[in-house]
C-alpha positions in Angstrom: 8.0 -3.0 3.4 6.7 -5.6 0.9 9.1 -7.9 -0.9 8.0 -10.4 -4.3 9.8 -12.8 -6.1 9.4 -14.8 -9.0 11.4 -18.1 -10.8 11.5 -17.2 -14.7 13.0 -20.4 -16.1 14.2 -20.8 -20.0 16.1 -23.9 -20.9 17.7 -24.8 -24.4 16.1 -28.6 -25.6 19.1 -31.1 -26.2 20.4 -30.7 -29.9 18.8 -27.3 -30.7 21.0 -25.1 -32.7 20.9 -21.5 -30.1 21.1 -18.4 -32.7 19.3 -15.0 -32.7 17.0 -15.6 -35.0 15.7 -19.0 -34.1 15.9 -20.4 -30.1 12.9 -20.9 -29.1 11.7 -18.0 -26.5 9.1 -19.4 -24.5 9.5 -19.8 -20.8 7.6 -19.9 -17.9 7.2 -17.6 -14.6 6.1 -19.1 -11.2 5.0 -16.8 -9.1 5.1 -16.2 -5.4 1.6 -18.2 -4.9 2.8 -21.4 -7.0 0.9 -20.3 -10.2 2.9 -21.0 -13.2 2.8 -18.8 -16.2 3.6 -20.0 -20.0 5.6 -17.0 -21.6 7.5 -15.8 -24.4 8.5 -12.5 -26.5 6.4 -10.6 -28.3 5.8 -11.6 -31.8 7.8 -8.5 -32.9 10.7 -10.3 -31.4 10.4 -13.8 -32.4 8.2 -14.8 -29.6 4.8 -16.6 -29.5 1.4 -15.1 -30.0 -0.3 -16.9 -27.9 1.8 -16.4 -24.6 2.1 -13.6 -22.5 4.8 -11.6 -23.5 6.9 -9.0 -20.7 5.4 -5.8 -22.6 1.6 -6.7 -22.4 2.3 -7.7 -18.6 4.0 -4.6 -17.7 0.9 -2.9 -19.3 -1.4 -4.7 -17.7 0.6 -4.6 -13.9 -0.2 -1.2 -14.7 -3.7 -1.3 -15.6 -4.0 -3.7 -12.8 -2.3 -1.9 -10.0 -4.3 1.2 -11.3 -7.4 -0.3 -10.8 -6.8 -1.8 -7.1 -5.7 1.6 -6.0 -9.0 3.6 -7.5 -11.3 0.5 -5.8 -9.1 1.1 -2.7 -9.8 4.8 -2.7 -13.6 4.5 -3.8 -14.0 2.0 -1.2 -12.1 4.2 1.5 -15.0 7.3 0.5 -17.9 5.2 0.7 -18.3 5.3 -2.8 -19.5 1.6 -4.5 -18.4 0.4 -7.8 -20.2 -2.1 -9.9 -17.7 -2.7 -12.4 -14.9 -1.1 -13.6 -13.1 -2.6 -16.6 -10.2 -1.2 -18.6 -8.8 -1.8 -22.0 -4.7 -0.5 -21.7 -2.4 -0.3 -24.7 1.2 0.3 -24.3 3.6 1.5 -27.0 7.1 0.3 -27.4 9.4 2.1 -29.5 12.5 3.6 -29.1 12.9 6.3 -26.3 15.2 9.9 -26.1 18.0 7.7 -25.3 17.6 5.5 -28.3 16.8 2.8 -26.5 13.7 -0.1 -27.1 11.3 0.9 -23.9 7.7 0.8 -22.9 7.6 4.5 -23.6 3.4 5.2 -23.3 0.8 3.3 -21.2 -3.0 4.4 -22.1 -5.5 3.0 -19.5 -9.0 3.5 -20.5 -10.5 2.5 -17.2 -14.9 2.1 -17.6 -16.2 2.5 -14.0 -20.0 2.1 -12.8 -21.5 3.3 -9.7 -24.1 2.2 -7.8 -26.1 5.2 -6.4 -22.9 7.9 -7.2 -23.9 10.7 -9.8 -19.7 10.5 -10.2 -19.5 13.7 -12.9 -16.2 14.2 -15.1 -14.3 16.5 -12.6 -14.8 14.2 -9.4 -14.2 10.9 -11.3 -10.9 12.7 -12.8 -10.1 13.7 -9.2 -10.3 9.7 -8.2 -8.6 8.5 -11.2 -5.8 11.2 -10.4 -5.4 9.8 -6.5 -5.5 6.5 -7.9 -2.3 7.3 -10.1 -0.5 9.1 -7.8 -0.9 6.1 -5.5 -0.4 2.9 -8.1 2.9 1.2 -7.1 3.4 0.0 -10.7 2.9 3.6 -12.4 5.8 5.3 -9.2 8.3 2.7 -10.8 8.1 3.1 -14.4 10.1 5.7 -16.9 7.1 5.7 -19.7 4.4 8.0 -19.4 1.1 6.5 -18.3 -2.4 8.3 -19.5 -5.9 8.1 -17.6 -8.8 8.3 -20.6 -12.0 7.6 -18.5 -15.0 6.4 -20.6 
């Protein structure tokens, strides 16, 4: 068994009114290995653009995990990658429930081998281990799509 933590800190500034509309959002995550994380919400909910917001790091824990899993698994076959290099979207909307929720995650993972003629059926075969394996993707409600370049 594995166990992570995290400090997500917020604090209101001295003589700030504190209403929906207005307090200030950003925050910042320290993570287990001291580095420190400027955040906020998504733009759609009054946040910063230029922080990371909880939506886009779920979907790219996702993403992430994904990827250490398939190298894991290419590795573990004797199979060498080069390069693999994904661009994920996420959507949130509201899900059957009616509530706001990360509801799809779309990796579009690019993966080069060196020396592997890898054709669609094997590198689908990969991909699908590598989901079946991915930590992240086992704890999440939304669906999460493979689209291999």
């Amino acid at each position: 068994m594995s166990e992570y933590g995290a400090t997500v800190a917020w604090h209101l500034k001295p003589d700030t009114p504190f209403d929906y509309e207005t307090f200030n959002r950003d925050h910042e995550w320290t993570l287990g290995g001291g580095e420190v994380v400027q955040a906020s919400a998504s733009p759609d909910f009054f946040g910063s653009g230029s922080k990371v917001n909880p939506d886009e790091a779920v979907v790219a824990a996702t993403s992430s995990c994904h990827m250490l899993t398939f190298l894991s698994i290419a590795a573990k076959r004797g199979l060498k990658v080069l390069s693999y290099i994904d661009q994920p979207s996420g959507t949130v909307e509201k899900n059957a429930d009616g509530r706001m929720a990360i509801t799809r995650i779309v990796l579009r993972p690019r993966v080069v081998f060196d020396d592997a003629d890898m054709d669609g059926p094997a590198l689908e075969k990969l991909h699908d281990s590598a989901h079946r394996n991915c930590f992240v993707a086992n704890s999440l409600n939304s669906d999460v799509v493979i689209e291999p370049a």
